[in-house]
C-alpha positions in Angstrom: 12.9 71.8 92.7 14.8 68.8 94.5 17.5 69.3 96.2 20.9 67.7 97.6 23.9 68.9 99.9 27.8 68.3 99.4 30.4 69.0 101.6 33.6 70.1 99.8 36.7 72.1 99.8 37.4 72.0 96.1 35.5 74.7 94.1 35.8 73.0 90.6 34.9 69.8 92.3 31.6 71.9 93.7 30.5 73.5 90.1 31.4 70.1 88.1 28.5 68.6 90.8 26.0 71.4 91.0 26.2 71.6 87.1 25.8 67.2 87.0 23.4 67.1 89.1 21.2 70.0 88.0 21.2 68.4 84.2 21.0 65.3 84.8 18.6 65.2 88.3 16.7 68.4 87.5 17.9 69.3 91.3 19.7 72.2 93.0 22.5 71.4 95.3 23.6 73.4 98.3 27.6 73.2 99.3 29.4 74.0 102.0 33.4 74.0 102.7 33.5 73.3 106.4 32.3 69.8 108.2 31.1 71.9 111.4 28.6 73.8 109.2 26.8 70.8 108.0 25.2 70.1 111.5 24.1 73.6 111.3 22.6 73.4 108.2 20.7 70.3 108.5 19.1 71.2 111.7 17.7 74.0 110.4 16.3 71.9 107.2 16.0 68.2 106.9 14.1 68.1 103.3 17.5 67.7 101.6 17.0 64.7 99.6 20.6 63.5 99.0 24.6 64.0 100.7 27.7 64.3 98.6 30.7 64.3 100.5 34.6 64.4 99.8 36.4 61.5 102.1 39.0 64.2 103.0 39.2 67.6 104.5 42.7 69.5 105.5 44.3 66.0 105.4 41.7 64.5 107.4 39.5 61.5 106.9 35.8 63.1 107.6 33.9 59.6 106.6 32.9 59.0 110.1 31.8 62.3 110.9 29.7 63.0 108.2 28.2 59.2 108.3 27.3 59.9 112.2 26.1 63.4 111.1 23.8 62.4 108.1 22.3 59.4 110.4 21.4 61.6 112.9 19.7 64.7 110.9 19.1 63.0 107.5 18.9 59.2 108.0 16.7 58.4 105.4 18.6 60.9 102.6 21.5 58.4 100.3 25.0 59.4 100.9 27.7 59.0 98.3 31.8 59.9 99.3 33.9 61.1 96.7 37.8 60.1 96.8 40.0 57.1 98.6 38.2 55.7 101.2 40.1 52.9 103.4 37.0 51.5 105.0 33.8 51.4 102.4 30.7 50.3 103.9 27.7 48.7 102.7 24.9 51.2 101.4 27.1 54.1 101.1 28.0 55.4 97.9 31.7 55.2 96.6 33.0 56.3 94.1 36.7 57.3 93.9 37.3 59.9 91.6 35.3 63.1 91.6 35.0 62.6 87.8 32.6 59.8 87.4 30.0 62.0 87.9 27.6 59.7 85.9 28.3 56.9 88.6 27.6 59.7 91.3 24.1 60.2 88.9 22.9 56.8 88.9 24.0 56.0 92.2 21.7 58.8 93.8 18.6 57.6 91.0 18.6 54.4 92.0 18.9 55.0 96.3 16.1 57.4 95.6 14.2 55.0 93.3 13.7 56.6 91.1 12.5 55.7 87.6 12.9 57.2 83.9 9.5 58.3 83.9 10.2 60.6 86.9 13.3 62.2 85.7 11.6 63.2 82.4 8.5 64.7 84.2 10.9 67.1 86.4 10.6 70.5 85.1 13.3 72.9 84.5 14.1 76.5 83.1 14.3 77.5 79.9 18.2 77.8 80.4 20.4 76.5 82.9 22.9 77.9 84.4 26.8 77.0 84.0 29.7 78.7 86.2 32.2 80.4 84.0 35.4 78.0 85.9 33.8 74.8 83.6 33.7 76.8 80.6 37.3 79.1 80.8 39.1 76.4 79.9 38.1 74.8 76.8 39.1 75.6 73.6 35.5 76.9 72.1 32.6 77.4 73.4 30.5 73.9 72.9 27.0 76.0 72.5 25.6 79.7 72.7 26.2 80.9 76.1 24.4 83.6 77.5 24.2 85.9 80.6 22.6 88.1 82.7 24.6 92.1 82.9 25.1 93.4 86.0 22.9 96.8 84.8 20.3 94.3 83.6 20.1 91.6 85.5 16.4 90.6 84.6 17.8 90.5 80.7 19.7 87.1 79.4 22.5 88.7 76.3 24.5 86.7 73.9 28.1 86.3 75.7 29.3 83.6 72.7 28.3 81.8 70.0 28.5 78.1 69.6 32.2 77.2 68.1 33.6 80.5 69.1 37.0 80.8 70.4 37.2 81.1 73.9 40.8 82.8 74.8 39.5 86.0 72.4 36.5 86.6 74.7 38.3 85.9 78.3 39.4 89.3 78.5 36.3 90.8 77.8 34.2 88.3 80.0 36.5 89.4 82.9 36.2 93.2 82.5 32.7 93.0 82.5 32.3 90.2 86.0 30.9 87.1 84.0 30.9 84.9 86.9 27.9 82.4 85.7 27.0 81.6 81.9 23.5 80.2 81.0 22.9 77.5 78.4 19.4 75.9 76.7 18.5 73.3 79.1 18.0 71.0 75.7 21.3 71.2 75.1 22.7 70.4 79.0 23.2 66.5 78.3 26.1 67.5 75.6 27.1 70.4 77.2 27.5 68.9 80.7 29.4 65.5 78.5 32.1 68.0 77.1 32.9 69.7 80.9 33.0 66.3 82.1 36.1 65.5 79.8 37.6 68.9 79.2 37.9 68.4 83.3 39.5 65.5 83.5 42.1 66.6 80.9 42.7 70.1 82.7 43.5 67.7 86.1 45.9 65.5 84.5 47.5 68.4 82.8 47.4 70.3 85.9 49.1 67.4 87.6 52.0 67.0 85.4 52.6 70.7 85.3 55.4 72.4 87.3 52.7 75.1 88.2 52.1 74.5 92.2 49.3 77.1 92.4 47.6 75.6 89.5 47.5 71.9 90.8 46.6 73.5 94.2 43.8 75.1 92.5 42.6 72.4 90.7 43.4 69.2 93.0 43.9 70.4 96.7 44.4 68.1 98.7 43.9 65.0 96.6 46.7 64.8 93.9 47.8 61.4 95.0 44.4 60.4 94.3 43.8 61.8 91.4 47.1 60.6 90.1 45.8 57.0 90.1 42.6 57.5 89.0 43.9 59.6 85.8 46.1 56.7 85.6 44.3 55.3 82.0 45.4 59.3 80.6 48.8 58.5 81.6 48.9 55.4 79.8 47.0 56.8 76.2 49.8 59.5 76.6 52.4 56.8 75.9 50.6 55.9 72.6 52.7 56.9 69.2 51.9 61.0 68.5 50.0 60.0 65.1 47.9 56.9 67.1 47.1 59.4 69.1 46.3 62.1 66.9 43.8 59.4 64.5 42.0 58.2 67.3 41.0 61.8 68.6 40.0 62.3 65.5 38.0 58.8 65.8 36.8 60.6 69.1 35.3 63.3 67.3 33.3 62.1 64.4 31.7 59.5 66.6 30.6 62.2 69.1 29.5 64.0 65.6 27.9 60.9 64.6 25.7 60.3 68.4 24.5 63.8 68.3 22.1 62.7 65.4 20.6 60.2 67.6 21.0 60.7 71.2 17.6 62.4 71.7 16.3 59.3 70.4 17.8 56.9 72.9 16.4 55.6 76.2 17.4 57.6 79.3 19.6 54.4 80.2 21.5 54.3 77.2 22.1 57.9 77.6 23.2 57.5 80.7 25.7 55.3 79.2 26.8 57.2 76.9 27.2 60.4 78.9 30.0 58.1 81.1 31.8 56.8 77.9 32.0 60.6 77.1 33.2 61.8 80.8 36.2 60.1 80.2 37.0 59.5 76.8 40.8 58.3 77.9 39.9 55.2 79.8 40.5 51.7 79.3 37.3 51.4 77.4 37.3 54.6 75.4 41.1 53.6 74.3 40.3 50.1 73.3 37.0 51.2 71.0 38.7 54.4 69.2 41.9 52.0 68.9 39.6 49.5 67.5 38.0 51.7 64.9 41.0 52.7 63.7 42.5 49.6 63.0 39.5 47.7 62.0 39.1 50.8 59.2 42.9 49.7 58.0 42.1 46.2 58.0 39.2 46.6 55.5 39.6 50.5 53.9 40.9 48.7 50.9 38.1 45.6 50.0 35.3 46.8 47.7 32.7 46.5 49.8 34.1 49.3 51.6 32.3 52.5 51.7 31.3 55.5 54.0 28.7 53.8 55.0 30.2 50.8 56.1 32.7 53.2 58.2 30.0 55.2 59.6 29.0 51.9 61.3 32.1 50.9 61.9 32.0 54.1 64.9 28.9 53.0 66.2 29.6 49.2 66.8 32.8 50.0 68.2 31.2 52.7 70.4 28.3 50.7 71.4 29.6 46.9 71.5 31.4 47.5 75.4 30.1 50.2 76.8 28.0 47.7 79.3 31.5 47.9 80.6 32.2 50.9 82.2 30.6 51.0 85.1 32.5 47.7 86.1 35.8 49.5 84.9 34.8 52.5 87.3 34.2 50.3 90.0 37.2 48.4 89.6 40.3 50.5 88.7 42.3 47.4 89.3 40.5 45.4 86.4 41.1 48.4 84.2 45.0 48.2 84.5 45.1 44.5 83.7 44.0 45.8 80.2 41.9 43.2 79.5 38.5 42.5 81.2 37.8 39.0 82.0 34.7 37.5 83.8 36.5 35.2 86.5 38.0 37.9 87.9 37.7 37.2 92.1 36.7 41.2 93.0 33.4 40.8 90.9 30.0 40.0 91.7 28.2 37.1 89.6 25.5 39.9 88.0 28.9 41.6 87.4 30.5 38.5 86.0 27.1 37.9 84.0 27.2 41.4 82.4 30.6 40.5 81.1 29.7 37.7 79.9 26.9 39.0 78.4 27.2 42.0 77.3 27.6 41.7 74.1 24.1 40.1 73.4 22.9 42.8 76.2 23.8 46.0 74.5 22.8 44.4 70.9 19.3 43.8 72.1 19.1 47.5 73.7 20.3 49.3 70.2 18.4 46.9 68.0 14.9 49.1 68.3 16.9 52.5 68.1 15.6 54.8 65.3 18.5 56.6 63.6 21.4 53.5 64.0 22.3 51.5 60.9 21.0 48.4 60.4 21.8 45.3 61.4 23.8 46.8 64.1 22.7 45.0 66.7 23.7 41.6 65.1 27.3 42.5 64.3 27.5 43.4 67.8 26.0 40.4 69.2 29.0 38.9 67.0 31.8 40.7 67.6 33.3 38.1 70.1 33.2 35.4 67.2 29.8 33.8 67.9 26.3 34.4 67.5 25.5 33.6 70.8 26.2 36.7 72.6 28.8 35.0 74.5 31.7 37.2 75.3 33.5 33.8 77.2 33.3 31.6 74.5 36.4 30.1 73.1 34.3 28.5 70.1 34.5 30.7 66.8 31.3 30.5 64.1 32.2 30.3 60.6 28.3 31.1 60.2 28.6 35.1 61.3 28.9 37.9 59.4 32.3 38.7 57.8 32.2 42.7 59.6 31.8 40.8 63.2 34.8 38.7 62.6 37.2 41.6 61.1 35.3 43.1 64.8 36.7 40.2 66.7 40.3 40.1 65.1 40.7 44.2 65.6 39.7 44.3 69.1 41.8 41.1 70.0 44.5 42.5 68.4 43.7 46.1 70.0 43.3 44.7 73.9 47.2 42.8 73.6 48.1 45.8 72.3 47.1 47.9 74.8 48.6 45.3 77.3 52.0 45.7 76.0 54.9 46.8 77.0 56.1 50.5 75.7 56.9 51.9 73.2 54.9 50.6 70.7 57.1 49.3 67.6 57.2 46.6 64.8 58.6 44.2 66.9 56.0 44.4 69.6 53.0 44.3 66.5 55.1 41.1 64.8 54.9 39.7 68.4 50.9 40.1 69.1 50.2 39.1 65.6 51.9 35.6 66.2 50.3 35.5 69.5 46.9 35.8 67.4 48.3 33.1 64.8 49.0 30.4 67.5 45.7 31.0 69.1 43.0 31.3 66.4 43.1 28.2 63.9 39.3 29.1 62.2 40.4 29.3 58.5 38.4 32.2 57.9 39.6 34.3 61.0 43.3 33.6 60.5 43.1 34.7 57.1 41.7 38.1 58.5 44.6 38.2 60.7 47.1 38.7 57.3 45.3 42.1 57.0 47.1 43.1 60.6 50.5 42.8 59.1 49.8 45.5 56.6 49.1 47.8 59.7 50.7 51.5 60.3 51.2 52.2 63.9 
């Protein structure tokens, strides 16, 4: 098997990246705490393939050090840094919070060129193993989880069941030394998608806790860091209790709803979906589940309405920016603007192009997926009022189909609202819905916009 090195002081940054990297590369990574033992290491073995590093050790920026280090015993090898970095350079992976793992993922595939077909072809156990620190802390256990007993280690045994609830077994997982569960390595893409999130949640909870040994444990040295990077949670958390409370529940049936068809996606599109998942409080993840919801309340009540028409309700919302994210996790600073535009000076023109484009991009990718309602890939090559594809245009179609332009008018509405000023109240919903009034003069879209004043938020 492949494998990779990290050098990190952070043990829940260390299993969330041994566990990301063994489901998602099929590789084993080695880590070590201390900068001075990575010389040692590589100079006894230069096959490692990749290097993670943090930016930051004991207060101290390590990026030279490890950069002079790596092109000495492993020049050829991709290297990625993980946390604020003053002085990126060209070549070398960034990424700034240790949760975008799925960046991390892609980053590494594509420095090592590697293509679908490889990933696919790499072979791994039956079952794969997961330490017990990613799995503690969630509410119920996501799969079956097994383990080996100390008396019989050669023997996997049942430790849970799938949906179990976790605080009634901690007890007896301690008394007996679980340190390491074991999942089915067919299940690791949703397994690994749940510990991504149920990380990021335990951070930002463990930031805004009074509990100094628990954000010591769980951010070191890097709460400032973390602070602005969970920045998107901190903003959700302002939303109304019952917003809040109907688009986790959005959240939930649309993971529900994926599972049906993610073995049928491409590895890309999987990939895709696994960073939508990682984070399910960014700016992107807040503006589709808003969007949902109130694009269900404009039209729960015409006749055509049914299940169905909810059910793909979730998976355009879902699907029709998730082209995004990666220029969201690349640009924190386009992420607190709210709303994503492509003349923004920090972006490149294929970034500027996937903006653009993206809505005719990911329409063409879920157009051939088995398992997705149809004409999906239509309403989403809509949803920004044209037929085109074109998310810049300021021309609206009267010729598209009615579902893209309620689309449109929800996630207009949704992005000013998630610009606004808080708390969220009537007056600041009157305000947005004149804002709409004044700018879209299409008789058929303005008419659409009378459904917003009916709205509970």
């Amino acid at each position: 098997m492949s494998h990779g090195i990290m050098v990190c002081d952070v043990p829940f940054y260390r299993d969330l990246t041994k566990v990301n990297v063994h489901a998602f590369l099929a590789c084993k990574l080695v880590c070590i705490e201390k900068l001075e033992k990575l010389s040692t290491v590589l100079e006894i073995d230069q096959s490692y393939e990749f290097l993670i590093s943090v930016t930051t050790l004991n207060n101290r920026d390590i990026t030279n050090d490890v950069i002079k280090i790596k092109n000495s015993l492993l020049p050829k090898a991709p290297l990625i840094f993980l946390g604020h970095w003053d002085n990126p350079q060209a070549e070398i992976g960034h990424i700034k919070s240790p949760f975008d793992q799925i960046e991390m993922i892609k980053f590494i595939i594509k420095k090592l060129g590697w293509a679908p077909s490889d990933l696919v072809g790499r072979k791994l156990d039956s079952f794969i193993p997961i330490p017990i620190s990613l799995i503690e802390n969630t509410n119920t256990a996501m799969e079956d989880l097994f383990f080996y007993p100390q008396d019989q280690p050669d023997k996997l045994v049942a430790g849970a069941s799938k949906g179990d609830n976790i605080a009634d077994l901690k007890t007896q997982w301690k008394k007996i030394k679980i340190e390491t569960f074991y999942i089915q390595a067919t299940k690791r893409l949703t397994v690994v998608g749940i510990i991504n999130a149920q990380a990021i949640k335990n951070t930002s909870d463990a930031i805004k806790s009074n509990d100094v040994n628990l954000q010591q444990k769980t951010v070191a040295q890097n709460m400032s860091v973390l602070s602005e990077t969970l920045s998107d949670s901190d903003f959700f958390n302002k939303l109304p209790e019952d917003l809040k409370e109907q688009t986790g529940e959005l959240a939930k049936e649309t993971n529900e709803l994926l599972e049906k068809t993610l073995n049928k996606m491409s590895p890309m599109i999987n990939g895709l979906i696994q960073s939508f998942r990682s984070n399910e409080k960014g700016h992107v993840q807040q503006l589709s589940f808003l969007s949902m919801h109130i694009t269900t309340q404009m039209i729960q009540n015409e006749s055509w309405y049914t299940l169905a028409v909810a059910e793909k309700v979730r998976y355009i919302h879902f699907f029709n920016n998730l082209m995004l994210i990666p220029i969201v996790n690349k640009y924190p600073n386009i992420a607190k603007e709210k709303i994503l535009t492509a003349t923004h000076p920090d972006l490149t023109q294929k970034e500027k192009d996937m903006i653009r484009w993206h809505p005719k991009i990911i329409g063409s990718m879920v157009g051939d997926m088995p398992g997705l309602p149809l004409g999906l890939d239509q309403i989403i090559m809509q949803h920004h009022g044209n037929p085109h594809g074109d998310s810049t245009s300021t021309e609206l179609f009267e010729d598209i189909s009615l579902l893209a332009k309620v689309i449109f008018i929800s996630e207009s509405f949704c992005e000013l609202l998630l610009s606004a000023e808080f708390p969220i109240s009537e007056s600041v919903k009157t305000g947005i819905i004149s804002k709409l009034e004044e700018k879209i003069k299409r008789r058929s879209f303005a008419k659409l916009i009378e459904n917003l004043k009916k709205l509970q938020i």
